[in-house]
N, C-alpha and C positions, 0 to 999 in steps of 0.2 A: 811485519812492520809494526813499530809501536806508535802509538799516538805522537812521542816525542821526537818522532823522526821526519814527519813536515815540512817542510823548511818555511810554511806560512804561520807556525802554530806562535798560538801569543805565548809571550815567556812565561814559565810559571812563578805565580806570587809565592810570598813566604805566609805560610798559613799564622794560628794565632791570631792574639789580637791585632797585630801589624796588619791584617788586612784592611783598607778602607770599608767602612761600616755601613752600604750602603746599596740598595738595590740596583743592577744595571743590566740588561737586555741589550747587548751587541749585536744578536741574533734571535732569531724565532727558539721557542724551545720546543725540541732539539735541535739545536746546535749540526754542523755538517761533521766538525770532530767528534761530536758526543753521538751523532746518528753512523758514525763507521765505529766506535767503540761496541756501541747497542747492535749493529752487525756480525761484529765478532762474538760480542757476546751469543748471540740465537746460533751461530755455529757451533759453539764449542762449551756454551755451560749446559746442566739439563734443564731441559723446561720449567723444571716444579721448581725452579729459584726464580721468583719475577721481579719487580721492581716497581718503587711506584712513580718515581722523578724520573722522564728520559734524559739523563746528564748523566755525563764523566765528568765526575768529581776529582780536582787536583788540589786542590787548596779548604780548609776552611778554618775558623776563628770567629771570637767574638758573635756576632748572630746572623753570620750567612757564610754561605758554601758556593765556592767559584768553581764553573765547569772550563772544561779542555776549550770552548768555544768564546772566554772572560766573560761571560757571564756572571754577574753575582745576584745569586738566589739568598731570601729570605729562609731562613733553618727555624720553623716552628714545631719541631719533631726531634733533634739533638739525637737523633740515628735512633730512634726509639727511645728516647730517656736518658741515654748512654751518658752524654757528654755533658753533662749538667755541670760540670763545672766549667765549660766553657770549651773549645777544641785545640789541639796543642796549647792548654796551658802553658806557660813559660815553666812552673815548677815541674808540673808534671813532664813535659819534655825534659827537662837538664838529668830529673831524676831516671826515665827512660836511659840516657843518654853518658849516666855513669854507669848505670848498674848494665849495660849492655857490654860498656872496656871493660867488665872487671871478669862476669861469665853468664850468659845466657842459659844455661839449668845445669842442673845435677841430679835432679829429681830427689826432692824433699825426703822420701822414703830409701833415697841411701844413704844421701851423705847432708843431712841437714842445714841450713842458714837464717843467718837471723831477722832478716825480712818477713820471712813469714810467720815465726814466731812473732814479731812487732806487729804486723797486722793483725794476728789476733786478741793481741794484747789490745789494741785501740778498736777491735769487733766489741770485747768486752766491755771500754769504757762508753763506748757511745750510742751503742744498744739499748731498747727500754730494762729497767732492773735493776738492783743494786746487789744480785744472789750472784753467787760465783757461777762463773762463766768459761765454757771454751768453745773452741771453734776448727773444722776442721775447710778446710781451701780448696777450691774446685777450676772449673775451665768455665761453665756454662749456666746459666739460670737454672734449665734443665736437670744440668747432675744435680745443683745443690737441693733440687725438691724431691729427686730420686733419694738421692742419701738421708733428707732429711724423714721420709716415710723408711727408710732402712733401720734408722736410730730406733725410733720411735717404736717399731713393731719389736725390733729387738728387746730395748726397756722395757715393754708394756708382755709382750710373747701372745700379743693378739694378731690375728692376719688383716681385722678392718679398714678401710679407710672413707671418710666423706671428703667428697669437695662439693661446690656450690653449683646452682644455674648459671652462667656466663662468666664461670671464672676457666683463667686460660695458665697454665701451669708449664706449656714446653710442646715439644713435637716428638722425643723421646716414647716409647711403648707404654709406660709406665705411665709420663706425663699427659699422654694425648688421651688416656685412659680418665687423666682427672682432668683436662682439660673438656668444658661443656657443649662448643662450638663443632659441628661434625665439617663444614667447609670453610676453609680448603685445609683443617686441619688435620680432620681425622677419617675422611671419607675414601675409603675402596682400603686403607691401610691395618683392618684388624685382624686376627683378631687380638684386643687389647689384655692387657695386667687381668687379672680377675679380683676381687675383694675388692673393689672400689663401687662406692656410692655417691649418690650425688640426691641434695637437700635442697630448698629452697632460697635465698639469698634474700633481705632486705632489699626492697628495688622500690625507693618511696612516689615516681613518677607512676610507675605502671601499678603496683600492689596498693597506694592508698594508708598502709599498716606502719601502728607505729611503730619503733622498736623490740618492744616488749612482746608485742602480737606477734610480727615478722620470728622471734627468737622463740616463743612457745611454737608456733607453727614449725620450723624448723627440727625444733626436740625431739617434736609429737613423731616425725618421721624417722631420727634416727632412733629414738627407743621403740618404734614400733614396728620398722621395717629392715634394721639390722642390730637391734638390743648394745648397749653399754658394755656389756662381759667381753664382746668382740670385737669390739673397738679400738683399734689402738691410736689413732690419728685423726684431729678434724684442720684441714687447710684451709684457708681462705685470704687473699687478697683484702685487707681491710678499707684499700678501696682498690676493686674489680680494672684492669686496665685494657686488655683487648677487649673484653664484654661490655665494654661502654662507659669507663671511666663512674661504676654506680657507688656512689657513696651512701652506708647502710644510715638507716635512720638511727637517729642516737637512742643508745641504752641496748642496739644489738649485739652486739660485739663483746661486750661485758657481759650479758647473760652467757652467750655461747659460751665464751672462756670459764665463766663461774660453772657452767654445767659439765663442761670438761674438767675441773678443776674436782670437782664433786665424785665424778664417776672414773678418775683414771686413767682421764685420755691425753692424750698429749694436744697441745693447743697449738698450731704449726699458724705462722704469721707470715704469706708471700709476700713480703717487700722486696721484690726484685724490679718494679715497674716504681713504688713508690717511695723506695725509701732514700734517704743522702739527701735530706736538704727538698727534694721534689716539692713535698707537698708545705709547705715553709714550717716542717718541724724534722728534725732531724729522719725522723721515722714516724709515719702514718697512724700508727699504734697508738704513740702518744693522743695523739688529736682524739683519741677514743677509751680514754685511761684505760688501757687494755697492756700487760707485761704478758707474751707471749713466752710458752716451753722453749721453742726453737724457733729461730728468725731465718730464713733467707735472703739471700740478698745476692747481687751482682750487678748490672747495668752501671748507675753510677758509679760502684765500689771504686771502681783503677780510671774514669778520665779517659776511658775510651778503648784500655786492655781488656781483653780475657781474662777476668778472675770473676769467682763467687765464692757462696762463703753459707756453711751453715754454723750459725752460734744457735748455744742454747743451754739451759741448766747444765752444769758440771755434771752433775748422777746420770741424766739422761743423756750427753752425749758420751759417757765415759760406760756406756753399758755394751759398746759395741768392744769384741773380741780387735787385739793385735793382728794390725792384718785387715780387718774388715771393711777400712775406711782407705780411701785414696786415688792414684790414679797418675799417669808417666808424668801428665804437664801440670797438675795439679797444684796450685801458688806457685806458682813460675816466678823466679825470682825478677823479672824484669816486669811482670804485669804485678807484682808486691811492691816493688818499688815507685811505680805509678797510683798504688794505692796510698802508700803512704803521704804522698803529696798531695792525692785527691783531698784524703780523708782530712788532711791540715788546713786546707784550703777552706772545706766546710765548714772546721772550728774557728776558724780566725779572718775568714774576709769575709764575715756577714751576709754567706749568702742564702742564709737560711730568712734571715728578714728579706733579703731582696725578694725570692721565690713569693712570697706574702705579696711584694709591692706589685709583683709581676703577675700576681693571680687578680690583682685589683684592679690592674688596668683591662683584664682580658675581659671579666666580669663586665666593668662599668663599660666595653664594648660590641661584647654582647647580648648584652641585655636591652644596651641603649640600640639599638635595630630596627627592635620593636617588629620583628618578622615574624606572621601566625605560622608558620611552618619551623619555626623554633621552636618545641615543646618546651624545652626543659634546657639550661644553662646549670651547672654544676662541675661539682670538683672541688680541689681543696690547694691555695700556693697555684705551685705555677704549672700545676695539671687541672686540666680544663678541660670542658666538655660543651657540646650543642647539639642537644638530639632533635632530628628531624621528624617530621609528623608531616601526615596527611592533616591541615587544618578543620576538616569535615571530622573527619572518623578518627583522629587520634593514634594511627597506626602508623607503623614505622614507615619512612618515606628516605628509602637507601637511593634511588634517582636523585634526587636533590642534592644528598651528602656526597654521593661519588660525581657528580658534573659541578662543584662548589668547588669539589678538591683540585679534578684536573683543569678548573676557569684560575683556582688559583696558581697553581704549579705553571702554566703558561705561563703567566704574569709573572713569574718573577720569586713565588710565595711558595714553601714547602709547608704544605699540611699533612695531618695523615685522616683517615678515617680508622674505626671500630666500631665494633658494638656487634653481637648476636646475629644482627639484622641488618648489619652493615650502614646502619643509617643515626651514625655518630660523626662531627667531625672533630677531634681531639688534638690540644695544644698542649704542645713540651718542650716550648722552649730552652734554650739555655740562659742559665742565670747571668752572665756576661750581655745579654743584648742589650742595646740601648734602648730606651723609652722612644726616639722618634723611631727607628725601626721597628720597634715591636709596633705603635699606630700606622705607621704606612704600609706594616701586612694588614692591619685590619681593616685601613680605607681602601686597601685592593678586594679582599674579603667581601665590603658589604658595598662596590662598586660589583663584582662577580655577583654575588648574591641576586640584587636589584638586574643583571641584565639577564636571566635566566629565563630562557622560554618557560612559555605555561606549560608545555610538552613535558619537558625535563624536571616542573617544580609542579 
């Protein structure tokens, strides 16, 4: 029996913006529809896929997501960043919705099409840079950091790599390896890639250090504990997003690059959490005058498809052998043509100033709280952060962040948490929510907040 087979089930709405903008609780959450779908689901998927909202999701648009039970929940999460432009866009579906009549793949590597040539052609143009560029199209956040350490080692004919403290790169071998977080990412599942290292990150709430410091400290350990000659790759997140959304102090990020720049290493920039508009600059990079060797990317890329993308210098990614790069669904021509429309979407309906207006109001709402178990308020646009703290001792306080999330998911409110320590609760909305929406999740927030047993806070 499917969900839609009922005969009491409410109709389903038409997602997009057509949805009514607005929070509504017909039922407890879960829902009796969404608590027999979460049944099926404990039968028949494997444990290690959980979830954090109990809803069956059938509709969403604009800045909320309707479950099987007509619920409309608040979407402060846009599926992880995904859907930043908004869900079923009207472009984004129409374009879906041709390039599906015409053919759903070929696979790029035999019989070529121009979608995904145009997508990389607009990877080039709206990437930090003005050096010639290419780019090669992938499925997964994942592949495109795999591939991009594939490039790089190849170019460079070193085995090294660094990544940072709390930076999270995939679930893939390779990635979970540069990935810093051991649960639930990497714990019982090694053993991992080898040649991967891991430096310390700019973290200005906990380290204190300003840029400059945080970036010699950093150096001191890759020249000293895996030397330059072996190097072929430094990755980083220019701002960190499962690890707690940590934005480096300024002047970090430019030494690092300048010291990769110096000694031959390729300078890898993860924008797959922040890049498209996220953080109200097209890419995260800029915010940090930093022009990255090779850029990833995916989540917002397609509007809610499967694509990613590794761009980066023409010499460096043109060093890999015919043959070397690729993959069956690889730029799938109907998640290309979702990108295309994303990527339009971001140049010409100003949502890259919205992401700005929408980081302003979350800012002037969390900070206006005034909660001593709020350490620290950060982020950049409309990626947001609120790190929890024991108010006494300053230590992480993951009780609070995770009974904040599910007081708010009850209510009505989709949050997510992060962070190392699990005691982050982090905002990503989509650029399409409205201003009283976006305030009526954070007067359920800081209603949640204030009724928190002393137990739990």
């Amino acid at each position: 029996m499917t969900l839609a087979a009922s005969p009491d089930a409410p109709a389903i709405p038409l997602g997009g913006p057509r949805l009514p903008q607005e929070r509504r609780l017909t039922t407890a959450i879960p829902g009796p529809r969404s608590q027999e779908l979460l049944a099926r689901k404990a039968a028949t998927v494997a444990a290690g896929v959980g979830h954090t909202a109990p809803i069956a999701a059938v509709a969403a648009g604009g800045g909320v997501i309707v479950d099987a039970d007509d619920n409309s929940l608040i979407d402060l999460g846009s599926g992880i960043a995904v859907t930043t432009v908004g869900n079923a866009h009207p472009a984004v579906v129409q374009a879906v919705q041709e390039q599906v009549a015409q053919f759903t793949h070929t696979c790029f590597m035999i019989s070529p099409y121009e979608s995904y040539v145009a997508v990389c052609e607009a990877l080039a143009r709206v990437t930090p840079g003005d050096h010639a560029k290419k780019s090669a199209l992938f499925n997964s956040g994942a592949e495109a950091v795999e591939n991009a350490i594939k490039i790089a080692r190849k170019h460079t004919g070193r085995p090294a790599v660094v990544a940072f403290d709390h930076g999270y790169h995939g679930r893939t071998n390779l990635t979970m390896a540069l990935t810093a977080k051991s649960m639930p990412y990497k714990a019982g599942f090694g053993p991992f890639a080898p040649e991967v290292y891991r430096a310390p990150v700019s973290y200005p709430f906990r380290d204190g250090l300003s840029g400059a410091d945080a970036a010699a400290r950093a150096i001191s350990v890759m020249e000293k504990q895996i030397g330059a000659d072996a190097l072929a790759a430094v990755i980083i997140e220019p701002i960190q997003g499962e690890g707690g959304f940590i934005v480096p102090a300024d002047g970090f990020l430019p030494a690092i690059a300048a010291w990769c720049r110096q000694n031959g290493v390729v300078f890898i920039a993860d924008e797959i959490q922040t890049g498209f508009a996220r953080t109200g600059a097209m890419f995260a990079s800029e915010l940090f005058g930093v022009v990255p060797d090779l850029i990833t990317t995916a989540k917002g890329l397609a509007g809610g498809m499967p694509l990613a993308a590794v761009t980066g210098r023409a010499e460096i990614m043109d060093a890999t052998h015919t043959g070397g790069l690729g993959g069956t669904y690889g730029g799938n021509p109907v998640a290309c043509a979702a990108a295309l429309a994303a990527i339009d979407a971001y140049e010409n309906e100003g949502l890259i100033a919205r992401a700005r207006e929408v980081g302003d109001i979350l800012f002037s709402r969390l900070q206006g709280l005034g909660d001593p178990r709020i350490g620290d308020v950060r982020g950049r646009g409309a990626m947001v952060a609120a790190e929890f703290v024991d108010p006494a001792t300053g230590d992480p306080d993951a009780a609070t962040a995770g009974a904040l999330a599910r007081a708010c998911i009850a209510q009505g409110v989709i949050v997510l948490t992060c962070g190392t320590h699990g005691n982050v609760l982090r905002f990503l909305p989509p650029l399409t929510i409205p201003d009283p929406l976006l305030h009526e999740a954070m007067d359920v927030l800081a209603a949640a907040l204030a009724a928190l047993p002393a137990q739990e806070a």
